[in-house]
C-alpha positions as CSV (number, residue, x, y, z in Angstrom):
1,X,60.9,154.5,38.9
2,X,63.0,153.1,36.1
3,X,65.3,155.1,34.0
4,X,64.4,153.6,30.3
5,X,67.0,155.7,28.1
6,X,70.4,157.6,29.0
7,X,71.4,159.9,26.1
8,X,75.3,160.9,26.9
9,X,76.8,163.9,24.5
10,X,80.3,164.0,25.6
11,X,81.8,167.7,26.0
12,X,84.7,168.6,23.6
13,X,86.5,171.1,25.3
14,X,88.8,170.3,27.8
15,X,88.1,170.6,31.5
16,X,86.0,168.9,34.5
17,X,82.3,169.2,32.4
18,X,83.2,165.5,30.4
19,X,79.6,164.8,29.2
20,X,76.1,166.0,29.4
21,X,72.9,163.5,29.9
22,X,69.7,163.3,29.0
23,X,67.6,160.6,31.2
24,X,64.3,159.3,30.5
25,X,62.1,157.7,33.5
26,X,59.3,155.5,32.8
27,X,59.4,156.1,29.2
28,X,57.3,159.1,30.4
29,X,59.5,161.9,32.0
30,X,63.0,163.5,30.4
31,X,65.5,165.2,32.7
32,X,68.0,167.4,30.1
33,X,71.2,168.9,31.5
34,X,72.8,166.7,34.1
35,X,76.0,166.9,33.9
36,X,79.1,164.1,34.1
37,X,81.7,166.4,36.0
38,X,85.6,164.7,36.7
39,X,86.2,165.4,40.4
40,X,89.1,165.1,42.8
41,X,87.4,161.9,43.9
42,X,86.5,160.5,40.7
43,X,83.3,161.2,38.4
44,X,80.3,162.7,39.7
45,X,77.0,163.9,38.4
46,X,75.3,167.3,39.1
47,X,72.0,167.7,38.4
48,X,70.1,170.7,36.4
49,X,70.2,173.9,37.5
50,X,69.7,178.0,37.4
51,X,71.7,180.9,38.8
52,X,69.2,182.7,41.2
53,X,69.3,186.3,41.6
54,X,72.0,185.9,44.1
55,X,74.3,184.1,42.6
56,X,73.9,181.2,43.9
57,X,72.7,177.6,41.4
58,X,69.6,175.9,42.3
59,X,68.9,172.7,41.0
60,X,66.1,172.5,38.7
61,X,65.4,168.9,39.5
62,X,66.8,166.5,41.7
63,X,66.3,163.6,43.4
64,X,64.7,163.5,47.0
65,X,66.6,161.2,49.0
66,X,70.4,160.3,48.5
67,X,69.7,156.3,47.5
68,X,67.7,157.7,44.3
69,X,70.4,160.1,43.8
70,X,73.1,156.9,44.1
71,X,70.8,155.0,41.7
72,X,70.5,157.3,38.9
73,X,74.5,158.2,39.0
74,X,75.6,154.5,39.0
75,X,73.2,154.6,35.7
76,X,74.8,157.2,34.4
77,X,78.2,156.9,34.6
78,X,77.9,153.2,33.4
79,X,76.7,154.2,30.5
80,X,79.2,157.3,30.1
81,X,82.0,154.7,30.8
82,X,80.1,152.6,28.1
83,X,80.2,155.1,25.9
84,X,83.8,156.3,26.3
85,X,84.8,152.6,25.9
86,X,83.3,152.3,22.3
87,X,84.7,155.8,21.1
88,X,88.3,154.3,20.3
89,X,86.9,151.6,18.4
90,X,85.3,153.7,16.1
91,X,88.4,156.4,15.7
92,X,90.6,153.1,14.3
93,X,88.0,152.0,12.3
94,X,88.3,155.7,10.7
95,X,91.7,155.5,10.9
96,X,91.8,151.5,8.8
């Protein structure tokens, strides 16, 4: 499995939700909705899900084992540091 595009669409309010990403796997399969969420640890990812009847969120899809999981939020959050590292750049640019 290789993840062949990371869309990030940073969040503009303020609060722990800092980006939501769109991953593509094999240039084949799109996972919408994971979410970049700022922890007490540090950045995290949580993966799509639904509120079930009893209140409780299910993810939608998810990886199975925990070094998948690893793999695809290392990808991830390199590219939302990525992209969080360009964004002053173009606000001077604006700014010039």
């Amino acid at each position: 499995m290789n993840i062949t595009d990371v869309r990030v669409r940073k969040v503009a309010k303020e609060g722990k939700m800092k980006a939501v990403v769109s991953i593509t796997i094999d240039e084949e399969f799109v996972v919408h909705d994971i979410k970049v969420i700022e922890g007490e640890k540090g950045l995290f990812i949580a993966m799509p899900s639904r509120k079930a009847t009893d209140g409780e969120y299910r993810d939608i899809a998810h990886p199975i084992n925990s070094a998948t999981r690893d793999r695809i939020q290392t990808i991830i959050l390199d590219k939302y540091q990525e992209v969080m590292a360009e964004e002053p750049e173009a606000e001077e640019a604006v700014a010039e």
